[in-house]
C-alpha positions as CSV (number, residue, x, y, z in Angstrom):
1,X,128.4,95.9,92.4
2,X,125.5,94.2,92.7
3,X,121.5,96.2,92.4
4,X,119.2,93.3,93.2
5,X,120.5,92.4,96.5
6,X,117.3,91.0,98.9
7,X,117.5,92.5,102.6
8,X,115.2,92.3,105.6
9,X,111.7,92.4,106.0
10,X,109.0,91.5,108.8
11,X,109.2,89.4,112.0
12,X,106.7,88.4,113.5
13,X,101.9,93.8,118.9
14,X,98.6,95.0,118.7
15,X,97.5,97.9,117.1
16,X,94.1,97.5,116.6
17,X,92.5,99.7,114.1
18,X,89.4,99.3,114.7
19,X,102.3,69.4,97.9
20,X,100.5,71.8,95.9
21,X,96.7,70.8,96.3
22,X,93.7,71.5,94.5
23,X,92.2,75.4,95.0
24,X,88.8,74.8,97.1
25,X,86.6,76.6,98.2
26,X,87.8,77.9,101.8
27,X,85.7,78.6,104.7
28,X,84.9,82.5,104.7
29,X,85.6,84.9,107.7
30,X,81.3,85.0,108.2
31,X,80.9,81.2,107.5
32,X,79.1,79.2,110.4
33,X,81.5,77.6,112.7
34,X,84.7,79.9,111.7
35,X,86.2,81.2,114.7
36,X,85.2,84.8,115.4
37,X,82.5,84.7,112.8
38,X,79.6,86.3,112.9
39,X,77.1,84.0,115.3
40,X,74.0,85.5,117.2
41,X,72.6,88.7,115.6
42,X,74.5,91.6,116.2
43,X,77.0,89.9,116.6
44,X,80.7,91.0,115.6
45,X,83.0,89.3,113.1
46,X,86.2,89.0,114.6
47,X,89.3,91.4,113.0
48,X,91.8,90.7,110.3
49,X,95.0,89.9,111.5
50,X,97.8,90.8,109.6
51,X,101.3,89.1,111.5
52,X,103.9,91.3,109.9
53,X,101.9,94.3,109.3
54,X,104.9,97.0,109.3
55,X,106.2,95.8,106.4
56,X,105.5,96.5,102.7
57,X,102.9,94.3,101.9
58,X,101.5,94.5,105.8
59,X,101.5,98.2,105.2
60,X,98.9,97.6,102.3
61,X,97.2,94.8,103.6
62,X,96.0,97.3,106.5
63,X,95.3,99.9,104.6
64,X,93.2,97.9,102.0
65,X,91.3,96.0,104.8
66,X,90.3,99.5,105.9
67,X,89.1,101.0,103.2
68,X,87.3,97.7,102.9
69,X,85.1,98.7,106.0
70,X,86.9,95.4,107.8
71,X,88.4,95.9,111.0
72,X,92.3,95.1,111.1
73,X,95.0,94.4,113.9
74,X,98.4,94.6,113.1
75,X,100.6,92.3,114.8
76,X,104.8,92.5,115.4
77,X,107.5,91.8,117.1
78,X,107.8,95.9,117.4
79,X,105.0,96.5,118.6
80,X,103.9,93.5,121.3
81,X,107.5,92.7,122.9
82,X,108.5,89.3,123.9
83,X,105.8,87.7,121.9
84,X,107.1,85.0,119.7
85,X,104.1,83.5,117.2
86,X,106.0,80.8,116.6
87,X,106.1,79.1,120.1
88,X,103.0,76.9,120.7
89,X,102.4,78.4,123.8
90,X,102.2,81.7,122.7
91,X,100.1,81.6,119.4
92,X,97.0,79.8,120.4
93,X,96.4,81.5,123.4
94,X,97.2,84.9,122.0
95,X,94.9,84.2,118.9
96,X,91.8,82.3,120.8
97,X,91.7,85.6,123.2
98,X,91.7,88.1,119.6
99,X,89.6,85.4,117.5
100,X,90.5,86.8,114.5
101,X,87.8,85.8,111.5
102,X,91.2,86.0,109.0
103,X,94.8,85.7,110.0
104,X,97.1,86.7,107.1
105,X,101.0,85.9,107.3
106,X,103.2,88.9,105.9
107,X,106.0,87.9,108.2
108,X,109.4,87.0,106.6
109,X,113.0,86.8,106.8
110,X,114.6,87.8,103.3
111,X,117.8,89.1,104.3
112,X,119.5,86.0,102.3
113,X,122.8,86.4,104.1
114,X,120.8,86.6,107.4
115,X,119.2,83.2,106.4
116,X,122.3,81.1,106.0
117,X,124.0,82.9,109.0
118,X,120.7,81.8,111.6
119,X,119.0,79.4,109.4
120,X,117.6,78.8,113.3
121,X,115.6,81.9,113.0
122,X,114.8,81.1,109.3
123,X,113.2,78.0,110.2
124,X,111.6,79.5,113.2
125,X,109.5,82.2,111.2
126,X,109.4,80.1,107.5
127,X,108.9,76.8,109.0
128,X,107.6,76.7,112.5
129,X,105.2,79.7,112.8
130,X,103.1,78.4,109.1
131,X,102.9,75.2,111.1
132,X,101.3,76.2,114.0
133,X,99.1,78.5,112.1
134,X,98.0,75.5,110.2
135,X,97.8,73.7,113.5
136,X,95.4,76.4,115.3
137,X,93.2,76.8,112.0
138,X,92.8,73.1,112.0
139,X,91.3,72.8,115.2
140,X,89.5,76.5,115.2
141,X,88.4,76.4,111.9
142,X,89.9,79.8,111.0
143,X,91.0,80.4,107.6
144,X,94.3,82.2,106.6
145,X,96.8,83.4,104.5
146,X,100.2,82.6,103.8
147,X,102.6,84.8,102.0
148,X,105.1,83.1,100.1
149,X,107.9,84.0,97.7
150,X,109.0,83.7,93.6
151,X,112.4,82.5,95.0
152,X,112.6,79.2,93.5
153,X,114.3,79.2,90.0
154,X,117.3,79.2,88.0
155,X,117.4,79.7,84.2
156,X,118.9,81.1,81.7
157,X,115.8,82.4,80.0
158,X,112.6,84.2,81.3
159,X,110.0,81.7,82.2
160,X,106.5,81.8,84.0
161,X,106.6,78.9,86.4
162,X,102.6,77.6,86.8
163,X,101.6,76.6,90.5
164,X,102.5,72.7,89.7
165,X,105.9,73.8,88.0
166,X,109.0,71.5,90.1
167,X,110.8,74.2,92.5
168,X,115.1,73.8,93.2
169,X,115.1,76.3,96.3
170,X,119.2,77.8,96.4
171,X,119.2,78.9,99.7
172,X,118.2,79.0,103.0
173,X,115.6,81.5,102.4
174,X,114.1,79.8,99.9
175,X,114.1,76.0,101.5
176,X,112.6,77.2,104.6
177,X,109.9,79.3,102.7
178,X,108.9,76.1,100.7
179,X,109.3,73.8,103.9
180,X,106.6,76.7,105.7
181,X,104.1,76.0,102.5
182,X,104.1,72.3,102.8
183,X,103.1,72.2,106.3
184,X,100.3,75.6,105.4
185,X,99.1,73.5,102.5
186,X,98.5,70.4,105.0
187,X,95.6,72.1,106.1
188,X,92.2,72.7,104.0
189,X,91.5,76.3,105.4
190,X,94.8,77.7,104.0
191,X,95.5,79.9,100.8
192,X,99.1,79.8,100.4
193,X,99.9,83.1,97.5
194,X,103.4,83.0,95.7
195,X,104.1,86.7,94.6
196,X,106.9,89.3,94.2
197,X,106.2,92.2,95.4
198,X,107.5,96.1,95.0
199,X,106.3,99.4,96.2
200,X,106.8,101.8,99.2
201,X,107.9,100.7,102.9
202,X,108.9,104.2,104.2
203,X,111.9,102.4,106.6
204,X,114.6,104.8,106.9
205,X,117.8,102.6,106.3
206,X,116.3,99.7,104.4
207,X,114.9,100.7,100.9
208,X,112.8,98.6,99.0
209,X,114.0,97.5,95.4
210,X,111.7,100.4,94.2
211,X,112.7,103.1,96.6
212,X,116.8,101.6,96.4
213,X,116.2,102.1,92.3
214,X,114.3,105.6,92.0
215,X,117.7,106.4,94.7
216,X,120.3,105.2,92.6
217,X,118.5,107.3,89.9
218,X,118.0,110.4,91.7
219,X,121.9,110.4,92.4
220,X,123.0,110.3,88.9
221,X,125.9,108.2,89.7
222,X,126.2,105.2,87.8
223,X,124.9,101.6,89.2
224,X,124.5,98.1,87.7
225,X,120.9,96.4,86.5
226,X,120.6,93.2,85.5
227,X,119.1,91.9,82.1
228,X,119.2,88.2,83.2
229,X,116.9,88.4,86.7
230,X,113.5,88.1,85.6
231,X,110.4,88.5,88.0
232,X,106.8,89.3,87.7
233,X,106.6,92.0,90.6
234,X,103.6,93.0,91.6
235,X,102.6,96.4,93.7
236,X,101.4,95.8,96.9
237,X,98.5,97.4,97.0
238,X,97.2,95.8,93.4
239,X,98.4,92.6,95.5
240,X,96.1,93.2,98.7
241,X,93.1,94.0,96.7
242,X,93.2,90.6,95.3
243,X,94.1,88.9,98.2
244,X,91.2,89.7,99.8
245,X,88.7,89.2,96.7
246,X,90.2,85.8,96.5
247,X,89.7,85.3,100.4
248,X,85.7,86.7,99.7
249,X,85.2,83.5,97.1
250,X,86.7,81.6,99.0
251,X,89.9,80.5,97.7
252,X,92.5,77.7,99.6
253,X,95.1,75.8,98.0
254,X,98.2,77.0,96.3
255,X,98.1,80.2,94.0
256,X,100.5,82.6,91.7
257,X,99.6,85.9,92.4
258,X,101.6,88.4,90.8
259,X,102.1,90.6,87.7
260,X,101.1,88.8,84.2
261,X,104.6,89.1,82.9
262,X,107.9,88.8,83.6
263,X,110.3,91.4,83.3
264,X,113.7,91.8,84.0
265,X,115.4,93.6,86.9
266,X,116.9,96.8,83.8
267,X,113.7,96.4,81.8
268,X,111.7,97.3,85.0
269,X,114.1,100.3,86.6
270,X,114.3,101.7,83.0
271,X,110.2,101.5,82.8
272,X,110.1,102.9,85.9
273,X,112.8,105.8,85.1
274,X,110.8,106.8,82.1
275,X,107.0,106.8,83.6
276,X,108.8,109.1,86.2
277,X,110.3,111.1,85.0
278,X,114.3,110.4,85.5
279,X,117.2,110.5,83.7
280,X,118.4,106.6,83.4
281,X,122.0,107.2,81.0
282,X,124.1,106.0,84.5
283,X,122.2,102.9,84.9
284,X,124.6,100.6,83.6
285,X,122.4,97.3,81.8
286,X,125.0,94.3,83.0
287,X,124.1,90.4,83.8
288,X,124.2,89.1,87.2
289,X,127.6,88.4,88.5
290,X,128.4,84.7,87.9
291,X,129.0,83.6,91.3
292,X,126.4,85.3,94.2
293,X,127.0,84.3,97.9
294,X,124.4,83.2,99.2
295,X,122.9,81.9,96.0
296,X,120.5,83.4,94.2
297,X,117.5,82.8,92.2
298,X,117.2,84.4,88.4
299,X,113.9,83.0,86.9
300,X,111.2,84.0,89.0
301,X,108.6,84.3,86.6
302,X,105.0,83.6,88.0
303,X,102.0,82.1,85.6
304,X,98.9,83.8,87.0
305,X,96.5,82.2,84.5
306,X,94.9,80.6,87.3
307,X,94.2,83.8,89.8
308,X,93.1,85.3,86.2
309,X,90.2,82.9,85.9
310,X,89.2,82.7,89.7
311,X,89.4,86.7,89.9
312,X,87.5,86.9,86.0
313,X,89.7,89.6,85.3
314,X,93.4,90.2,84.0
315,X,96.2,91.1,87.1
316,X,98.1,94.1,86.1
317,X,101.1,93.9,83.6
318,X,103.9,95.6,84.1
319,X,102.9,98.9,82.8
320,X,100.4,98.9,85.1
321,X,102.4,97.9,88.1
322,X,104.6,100.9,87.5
323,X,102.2,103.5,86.6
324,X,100.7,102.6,90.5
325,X,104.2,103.0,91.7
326,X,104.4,106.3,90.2
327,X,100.8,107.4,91.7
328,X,101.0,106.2,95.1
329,X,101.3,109.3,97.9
330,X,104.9,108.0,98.8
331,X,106.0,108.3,95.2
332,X,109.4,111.8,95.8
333,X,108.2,114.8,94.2
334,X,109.8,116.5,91.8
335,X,111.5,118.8,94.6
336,X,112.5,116.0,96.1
337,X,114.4,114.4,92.8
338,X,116.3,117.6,92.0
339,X,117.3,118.0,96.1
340,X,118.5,113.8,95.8
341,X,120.4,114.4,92.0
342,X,122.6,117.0,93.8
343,X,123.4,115.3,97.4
344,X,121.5,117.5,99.3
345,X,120.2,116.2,103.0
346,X,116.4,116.1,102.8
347,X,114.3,114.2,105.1
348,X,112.8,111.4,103.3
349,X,111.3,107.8,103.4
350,X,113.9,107.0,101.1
351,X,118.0,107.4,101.3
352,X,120.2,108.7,98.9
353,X,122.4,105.5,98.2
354,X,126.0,106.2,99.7
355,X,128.4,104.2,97.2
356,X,128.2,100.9,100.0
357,X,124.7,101.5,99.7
358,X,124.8,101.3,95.7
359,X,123.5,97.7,95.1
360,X,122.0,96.0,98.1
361,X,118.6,97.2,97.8
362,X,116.3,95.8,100.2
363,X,113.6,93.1,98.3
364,X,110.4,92.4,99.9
365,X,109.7,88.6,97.9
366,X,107.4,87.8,101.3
């Protein structure tokens, strides 16, 4: 049985509300000559785009624009059908009519078994749709964002891996996701963000690692954890908020932004048990199984020493990462966790685990 299983996230329709290289400075959203920038006065900037933006982190990255007085457009397969970003003669044409002054790439594959079965589509929304991005941001001047992934490492220790740190991708997901940050880091206007994220997604069917893990404890049945998978997970709204400071000084290049430690996959449910509340006796503390298919990463630990010194302040440790778990508005009430412990039906944003379910949580690493 395995707990830290990664599932699906975002593909790449308009809902309009409203090589590692050195970090530079990048050319801000209201810089002369970006794209959709603020010109003549009065003037408009043009939206944030957010490709992606039903997922996890696309969830926060709207909300957090908002609340940031900036206006947003969510973009997905979902929601405009038959679009496909990642043909050429889709993208430019469909960003030069929206002239966004920020695009931001949540989109990601990270259903590992999905990966290896179509690494076509892998490489389609990894590889090709980064490169066109960095294509039309060359020529419009645009900057933008693109979300990578902590999948890169095997160990037998927790490390922190710093930006420069050599990378052995194990699977498809992985390769691809590297392959999309080479061609992103080709061009000057990108900020390419490694991370691991965790929080609420509200998708009936696909839990996040947090909403699989406060399942599996509201059941009281027992489940594995593992004491050898270390990452430095990050919530996704701590996540967004520093996105976009980084984006307002003008940050490009290749950047760790994530938690400031690493913990491991037991050490972070039983954390997360405890600030909430629940009873974590069935959660049984066991090391990863010794041969995964597809294979997996372990040591995904992220040094953020360097988003530290360009954000002059300290990103949350893990404490602090759970206690914003446990406050946001999607966090089950008490109600709610007696209803789950006993099996009873309630309508929620997460499922009770059946025992298939027990173990394949779905992991948002993009």
């Amino acid at each position: 049985m395995s707990p830290i299983t990664e599932k699906t996230t975002e593909a790449t329709s308009e809902s309009v509300t409203e090589r590692t290289q050195p970090l530079a400075p990048m050319q801000r959203p209201d810089a002369p000559g970006a794209r959709g920038a603020k010109g003549a006065k009065g003037a408009k900037a043009g939206p944030v785009m957010v490709i992606g933006h039903t997922g996890l982190l696309g969830q926060a990255l709207m909300r957090v624009a908002g609340e940031r007085g900036l206006r947003t457009l969510g973009i997905s397969r979902r929601t405009v059908p038959g679009l496909n970003l990642a043909r050429q003669a889709d993208l430019a044409p469909f960003l030069d009519r929206l002239a966004p002054s920020l695009v931001i790439n949540a989109a990601a594959i990270t259903d590992l078994a999905s990966c290896e079965a179509d690494a076509s589509a892998a490489l389609e929304l990894h590889v090709r749709l980064p490169g066109l991005l960095a294509e039309w941001s060359r020529q419009r001047g645009t900057p933008w964002v693109q979300v990578s992934t902590d999948h890169y490492w095997n160990d037998i220790e927790n490390t922190l891996h710093a930006e420069e740190a050599p990378v052995s991708p194990p699977n498809t997901y992985a390769r691809t996701k590297h392959a999309g940050e080479e061609l992103a880091l080709r061009n000057p206007n990108c900020l390419v963000l490694r991370t691991n994220l965790v929080g609420f997604r509200g998708r009936s069917g696909a839990p996040t690692f947090v909403e699989w893990a406060l399942a599996a404890l509201a059941a009281g049945e027992p489940f594995d954890a593992y004491t050898d998978v270390w990452a430095s997970s990050i919530e996704a709204h701590q996540f967004a908020h520093a996105l976009f400071d980084l984006v307002k000084m003008g940050t490009t290049g290749l950047l760790n932004l994530a938690s400031r430690e690493a913990v491991s996959k037991a050490d972070f449910i039983a954390a997360l048990a405890e600030a909430a509340g629940y009873d974590a006796e069935h959660m049984r503390r066991v090391p990863r199984p010794p041969r995964q298919r597809p294979r997996r990463a372990n040591a995904m630990g992220l040094e953020v020493a360097r988003a530290e010194a360009l954000l002059g302040r300290a990103l949350p440790g893990a404490a602090a990462v759970i206690e914003a778990i446990v406050a946001s508005p999607a966090m089950p009430k008490p109600s709610v966790r007696i209803d789950l412990s006993r099996g009873t039906d309630v309508p929620l944003d997460l499922d009770t685990p059946t025992p298939m379910q027990i173990g394949r949580p779905d992991v948002q690493l993009a």
